[in-house]
N, C-alpha and C positions, 0 to 999 in steps of 0.2 A: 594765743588761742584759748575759749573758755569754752567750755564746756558742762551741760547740763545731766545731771543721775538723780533717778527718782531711789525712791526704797515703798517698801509696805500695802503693794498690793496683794492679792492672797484673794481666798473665798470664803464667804462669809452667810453666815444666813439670813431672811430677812427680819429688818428688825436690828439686825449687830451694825456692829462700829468697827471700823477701818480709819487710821492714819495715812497719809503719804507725806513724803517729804521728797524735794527738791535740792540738791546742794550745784551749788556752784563753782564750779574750778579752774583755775589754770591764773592767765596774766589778767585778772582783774581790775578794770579802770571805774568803773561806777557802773552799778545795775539799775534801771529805776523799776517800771510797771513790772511784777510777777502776776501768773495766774497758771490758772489750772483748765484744761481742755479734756473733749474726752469723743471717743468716736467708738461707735457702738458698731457691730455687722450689718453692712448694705447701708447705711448714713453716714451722714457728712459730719467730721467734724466741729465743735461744738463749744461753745464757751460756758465752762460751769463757773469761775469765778475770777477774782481779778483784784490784785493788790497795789495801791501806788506806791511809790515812795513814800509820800508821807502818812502813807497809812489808812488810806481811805479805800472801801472796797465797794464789789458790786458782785451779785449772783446773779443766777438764770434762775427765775422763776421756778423752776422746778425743782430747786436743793434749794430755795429760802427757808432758814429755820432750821435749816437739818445739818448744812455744811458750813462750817468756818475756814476761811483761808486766813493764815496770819504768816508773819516774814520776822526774821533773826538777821539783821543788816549783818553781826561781828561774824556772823558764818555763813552769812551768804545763800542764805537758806529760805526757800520759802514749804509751808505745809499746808495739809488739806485737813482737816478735822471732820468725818463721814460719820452721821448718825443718823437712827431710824431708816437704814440703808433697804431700799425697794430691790426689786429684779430688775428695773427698767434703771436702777443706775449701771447695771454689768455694761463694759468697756473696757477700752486701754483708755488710760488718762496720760494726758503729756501736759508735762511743764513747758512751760514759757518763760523768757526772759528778754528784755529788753536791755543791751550791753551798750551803753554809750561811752567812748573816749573820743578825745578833738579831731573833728573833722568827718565821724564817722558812727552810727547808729547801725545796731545787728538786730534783729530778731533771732533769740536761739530757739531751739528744742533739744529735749529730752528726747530720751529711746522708748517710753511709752512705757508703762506698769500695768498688768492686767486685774482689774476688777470685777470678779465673778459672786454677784450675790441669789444664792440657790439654797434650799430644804433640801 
């Protein structure tokens, strides 16, 4: 069983910077796509970013420029890099992961980290 823990949400003003990070645990067979989602009150959750195996990513239009997601394979870790942080980023953010071993493909989630950017 593997399982997803985020860390480093918090409140922030706007304008500050926020980390997240995702680790990954348990009987790990290979991870591939990581990403970062986020679902704000009364909307659907959302795809802020998106990390492959080999490295290659993609954002939502709305954090291009501002957020970086990048990935630590030796600990299984993927993070959010949050700057020039608005009001309209405040949400829970969930990690993703994609767990593949033979015969069998997961989507996991994370328990969701709360993002509150406020004056």
């Amino acid at each position: 069983q593997v399982q997803l823990v985020e860390s480093g949400g918090g409140l922030v003003q706007p304008g500050g910077s926020l980390r997240l990070s995702c680790a990954a645990s348990g009987n790990i067979f290979s991870i591939y796509n990581m990403g970062w989602y986020r679902q704000a009150p009364g909307k659907q959750r959302e795809l802020v970013a998106i990390i492959t195996r080999g490295g290659s990513t993609n954002y939502a239009d709305s954090v291009k420029g501002r957020f970086t997601i990048s990935r630590d394979d030796a600990k299984n870790t993927v993070y959010l890099q949050m700057n020039s942080l608005k009001p309209e980023d405040t949400a829970v953010y969930y990690c993703n992961a994609d767990h593949v071993q033979p015969g069998r493909s997961d989507g996991l989630w994370g328990q969701g980290t709360q993002v509150t950017v406020s004056s």
